[in-house]
N, C-alpha and C positions, 0 to 999 in steps of 0.2 A: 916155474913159469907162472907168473901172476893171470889169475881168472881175468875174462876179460867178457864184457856185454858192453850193448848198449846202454845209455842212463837210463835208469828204470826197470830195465828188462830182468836185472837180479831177483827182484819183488817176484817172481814166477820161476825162473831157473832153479833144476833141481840141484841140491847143496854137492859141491866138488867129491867131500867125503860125506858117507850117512853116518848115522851117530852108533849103525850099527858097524860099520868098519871102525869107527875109533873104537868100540868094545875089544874088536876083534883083535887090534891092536893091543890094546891092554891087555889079552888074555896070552898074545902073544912074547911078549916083553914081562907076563907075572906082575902085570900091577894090579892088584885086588882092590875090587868096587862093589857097591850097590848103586843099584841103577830104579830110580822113581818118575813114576809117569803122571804128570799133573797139567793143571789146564794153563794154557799159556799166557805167561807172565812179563813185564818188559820194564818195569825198576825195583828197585829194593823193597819200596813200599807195598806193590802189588803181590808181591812174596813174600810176606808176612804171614799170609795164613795157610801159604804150601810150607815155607820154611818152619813153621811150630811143628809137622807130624814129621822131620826128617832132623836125626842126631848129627850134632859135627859142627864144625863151623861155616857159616853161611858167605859167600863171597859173591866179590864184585869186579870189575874190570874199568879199565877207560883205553881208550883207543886213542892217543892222542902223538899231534905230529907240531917241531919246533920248527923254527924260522928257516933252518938248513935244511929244512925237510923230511927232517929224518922222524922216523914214526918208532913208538913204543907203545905196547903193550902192556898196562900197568894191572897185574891182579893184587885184588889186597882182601882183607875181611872186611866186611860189611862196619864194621865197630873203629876199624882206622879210617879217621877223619884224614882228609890233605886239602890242603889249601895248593890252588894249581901256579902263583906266582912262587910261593914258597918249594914248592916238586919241582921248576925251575930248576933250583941251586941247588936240589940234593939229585937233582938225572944231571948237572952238569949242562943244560942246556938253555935256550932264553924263550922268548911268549908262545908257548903250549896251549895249543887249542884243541879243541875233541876233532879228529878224522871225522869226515864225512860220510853217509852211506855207500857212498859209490867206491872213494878209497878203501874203506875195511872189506866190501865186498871183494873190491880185485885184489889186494895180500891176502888176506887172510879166509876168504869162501864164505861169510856169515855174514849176517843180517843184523843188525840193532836188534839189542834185546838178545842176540842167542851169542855175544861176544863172553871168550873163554880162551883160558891161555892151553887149551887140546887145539883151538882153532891156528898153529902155528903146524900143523899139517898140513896144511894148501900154501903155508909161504916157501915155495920151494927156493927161493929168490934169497931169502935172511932178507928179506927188509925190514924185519919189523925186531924191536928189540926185545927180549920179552924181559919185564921187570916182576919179581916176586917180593911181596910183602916178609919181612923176617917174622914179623909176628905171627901170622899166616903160617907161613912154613914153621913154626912153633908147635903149632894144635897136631893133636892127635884125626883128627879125621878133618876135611874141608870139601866143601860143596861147590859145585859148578852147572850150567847146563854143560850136555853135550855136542853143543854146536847146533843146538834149536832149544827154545825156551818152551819145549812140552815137556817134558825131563830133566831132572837131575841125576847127576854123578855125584857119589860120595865117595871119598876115597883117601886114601893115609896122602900128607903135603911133599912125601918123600915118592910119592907116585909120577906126579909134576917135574921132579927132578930125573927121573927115570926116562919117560916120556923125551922132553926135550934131548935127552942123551943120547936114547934111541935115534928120534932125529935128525943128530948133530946138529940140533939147534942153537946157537947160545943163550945162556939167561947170566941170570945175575938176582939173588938175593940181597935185598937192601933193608937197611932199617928206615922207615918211611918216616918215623918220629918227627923228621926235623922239617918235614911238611904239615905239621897239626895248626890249623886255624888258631888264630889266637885266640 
């Protein structure tokens, strides 16, 4: 059942799941993590200098919904560039805009700035697709917040997969390549 407030009223409601229940989760399911506590960050840039004292690959997400409505979730590494008219025609889909605060708020419980493909816990609905970068799912270790941007998770990209299975979420690993800016 998708979270539901008034507009605004998210900016103050306390998060569906704590970032300590999704631990708790992982420890349940055996997805092995480190978990890093830093001061709070809200784009790639601003995490530059938490991301230099933590190993692995640093990632990113966009929350974004097409003309039919239909919303994805797109995680990737920080290093894979996409062009969003080009992610179009490799999600199959047509003019992709970033989700709103209020829509990512009611799927998926989080806030700008703490979005994360762990945050497909509060979709209990599947509305939201979750898209995984292949290069991404490549690396040996990859980084996320925990569903607030004080913390990071580090964790094997095969944890991601686990997590969603647990779930029964579906995902879908892509090769994003064919979104690269020109």
């Amino acid at each position: 059942m998708p979270v539901t407030q008034s507009p605004h009223q998210e900016e103050h409601a306390p998060l569906p799941t704590s970032p300590d229940a999704l631990m708790q989760t992982f420890d349940q399911i055996g997805v092995s993590y480190d978990l890093y506590h830093h001061e709070a960050v809200f784009t790639v840039a601003e995490s530059d200098k938490v991301d230099a004292k933590i190993p692995g690959t640093h990632c990113r997400n966009m929350f974004l919904r097409d003309k039919k409505k239909r919303m994805f979730l797109v995680s990737l590494a920080n290093e894979t560039l996409v062009d969003l008219k080009k992610l179009e025609k490799v999600l199959g889909c047509a003019r992709l805009s970033f989700g709103s605060p209020e829509r990512l708020w009611e799927n998926l419980g989080v806030r700008p700035g703490s979005v994360c493909p762990y945050a497909i816990i509060n979709d209990a609905e599947k509305n939201v697709t979750l898209i995984l970068d292949a290069w991404m799912m490549a690396q040996e270790r990859v980084n996320f917040h925990p569903l607030i941007n004080t913390m990071t998770v580090n964790t094997p990209p095969q944890g991601i997969q686990t997590f969603a299975t647990h779930l029964n979420h579906p995902f879908q690993i892509m090769d994003l390549s064919g979104a690269k800016p020109d």
